[in-house]
C-alpha positions in Angstrom: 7.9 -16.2 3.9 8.1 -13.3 6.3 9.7 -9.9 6.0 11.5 -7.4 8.3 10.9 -3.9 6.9 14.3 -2.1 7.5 15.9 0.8 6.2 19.8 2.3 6.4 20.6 5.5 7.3 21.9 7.9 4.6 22.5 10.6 6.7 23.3 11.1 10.2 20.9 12.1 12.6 20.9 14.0 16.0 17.5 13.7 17.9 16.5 17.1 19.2 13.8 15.3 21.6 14.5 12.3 24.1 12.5 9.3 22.1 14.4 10.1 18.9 17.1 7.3 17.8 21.0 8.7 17.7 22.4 7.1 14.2 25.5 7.8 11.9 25.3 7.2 8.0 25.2 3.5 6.9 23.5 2.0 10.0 20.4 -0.1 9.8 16.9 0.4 11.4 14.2 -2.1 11.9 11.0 -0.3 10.9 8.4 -0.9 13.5 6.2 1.7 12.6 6.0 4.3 9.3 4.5 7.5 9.3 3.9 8.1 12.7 2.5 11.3 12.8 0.5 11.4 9.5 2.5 13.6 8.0 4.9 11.1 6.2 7.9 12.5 8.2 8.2 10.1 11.0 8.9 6.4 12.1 9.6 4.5 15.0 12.3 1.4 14.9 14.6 0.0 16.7 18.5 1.1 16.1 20.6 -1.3 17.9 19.0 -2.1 21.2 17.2 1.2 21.4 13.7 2.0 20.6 12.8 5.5 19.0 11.3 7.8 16.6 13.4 8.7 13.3 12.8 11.0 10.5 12.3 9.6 6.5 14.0 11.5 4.9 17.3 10.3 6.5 16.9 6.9 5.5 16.4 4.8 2.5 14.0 1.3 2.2 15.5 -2.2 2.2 13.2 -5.3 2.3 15.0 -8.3 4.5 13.8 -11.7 3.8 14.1 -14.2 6.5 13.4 -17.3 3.8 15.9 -19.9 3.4 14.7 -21.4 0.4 15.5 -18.9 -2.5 17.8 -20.3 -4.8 21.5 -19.7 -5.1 23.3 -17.0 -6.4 25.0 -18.2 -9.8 28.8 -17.7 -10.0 30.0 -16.5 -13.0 31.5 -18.8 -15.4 35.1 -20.1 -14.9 37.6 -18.7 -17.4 39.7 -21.7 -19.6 43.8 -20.5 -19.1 
């Protein structure tokens, strides 16, 4: 099984510098790199089809799965009428 480290964006975000990624709230970034700089305050990913550097503390972490094989989700039970 193989994992996709992404994140979505709880804040919006303005880059000040040319390789930092544009995003609004609720949008997803593919984490490519974490903690760029050392410092814990950076990563690069990919937002849509663009490549770029993205502050942490504007995101939160999500794990993506790419298995097939996990079981279903059980449905609740049917009620009787």
């Amino acid at each position: 099984m193989s994992q996709v480290n992404m994140v979505v964006t709880v804040s919006a975000f303005v880059p000040e510098e040319e390789d930092e990624l544009l995003f609004d709230e609720g949008e997803f970034i593919e984490v490519l790199e974490r903690d760029v700089f050392g410092d814990g305050n950076w990563c690069r990913g990919r937002n849509k089809s663009k490549v770029g550097l993205f502050p942490s503390t504007h995101v939160r972490n999500l794990v993506v799965s790419d298995d097939l094989g996990s079981p279903p989700i059980s449905k609740s039970p049917q009620r009787n009428r």
